[in-house]
N, C-alpha and C positions, 0 to 999 in steps of 0.2 A: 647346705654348703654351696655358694656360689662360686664359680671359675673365674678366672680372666687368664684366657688362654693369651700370649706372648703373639707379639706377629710373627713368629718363629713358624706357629703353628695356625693351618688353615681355618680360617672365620666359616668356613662350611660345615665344619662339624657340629655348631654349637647349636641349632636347632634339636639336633640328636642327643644332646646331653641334660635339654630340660626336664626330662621326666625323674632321671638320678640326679641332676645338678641343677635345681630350678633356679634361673635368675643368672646364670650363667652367661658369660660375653665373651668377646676378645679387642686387642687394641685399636685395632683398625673399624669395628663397629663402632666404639664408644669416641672416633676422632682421634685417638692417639698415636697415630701409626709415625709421628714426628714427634713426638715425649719423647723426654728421658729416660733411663729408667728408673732416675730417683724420682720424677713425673711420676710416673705410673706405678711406683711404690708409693707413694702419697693417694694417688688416686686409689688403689686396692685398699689401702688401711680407709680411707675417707668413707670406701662404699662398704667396707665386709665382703670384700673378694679373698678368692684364696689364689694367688698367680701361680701358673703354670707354666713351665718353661723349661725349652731343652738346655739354655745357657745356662752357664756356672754361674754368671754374673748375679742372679737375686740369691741362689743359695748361700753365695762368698757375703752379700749384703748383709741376712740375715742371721749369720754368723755375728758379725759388728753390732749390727741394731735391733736384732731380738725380732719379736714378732707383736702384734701383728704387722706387718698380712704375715699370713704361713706359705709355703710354696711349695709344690708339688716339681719337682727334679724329674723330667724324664729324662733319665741318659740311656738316648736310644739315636743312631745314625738319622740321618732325612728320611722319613718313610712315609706310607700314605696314608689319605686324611682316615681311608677305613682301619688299618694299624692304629693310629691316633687313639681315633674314636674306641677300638675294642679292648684298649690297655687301659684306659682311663675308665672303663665303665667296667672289665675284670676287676677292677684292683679297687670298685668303689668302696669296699666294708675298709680294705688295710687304710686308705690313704683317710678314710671317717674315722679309724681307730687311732691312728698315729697324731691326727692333726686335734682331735677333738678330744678322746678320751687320754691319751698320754702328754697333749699339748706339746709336740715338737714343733720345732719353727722351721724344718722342712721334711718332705719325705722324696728317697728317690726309689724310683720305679724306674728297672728297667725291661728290655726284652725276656731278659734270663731270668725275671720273677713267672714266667709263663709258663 
């Protein structure tokens, strides 16, 4: 399962997520950092991304328009990239289980899952 982290969230984490999330990106790597986010909802479905993001804005999408892509919801305040990194790589079996095995079209993780 590949990410595409939001520019919400830091392009520096994503060399750390290759070993649990190989092929893993974020917007600003892939040229996007000027997309839409119906862009870059196109782009995730186009590549077999799963987008990440602390806005409401893909989860409200994927409500409308189904999945793919799936999206990972963190509602969690601005925190840093190592907070980031260590919720997304805690929570890797729940967010493989919800996205893959029960097929939801989003999952949200927050602090309080910790």
């Amino acid at each position: 399962m590949k990410l595409l982290l939001d520019e919400n969230l830091s392009r520096r984490i994503v060399p750390f997520l290759q070993t649990d999330f190989p092929g893993s990106s974020q917007v600003v790597l892939l040229k996007l950092e000027s997309a839409s986010d119906s862009e870059i909802w196109q782009y995730a479905k186009d590549n077999g991304f799963v987008i990440v993001s602390r806005d409401s804005d893909f989860q409200e999408r994927s409500l409308v328009a189904g999945h793919p892509p799936q999206i990972v919801w963190l509602k969690i305040p601005n925190r840093s990239k190592t907070f980031v990194l260590n919720l997304l790589l805690e929570h890797r079996v729940e967010i493989e289980q919800a996205l893959t095995e029960q097929n939801l079209a989003c999952v949200e993780i927050s602090s309080r899952n910790r």
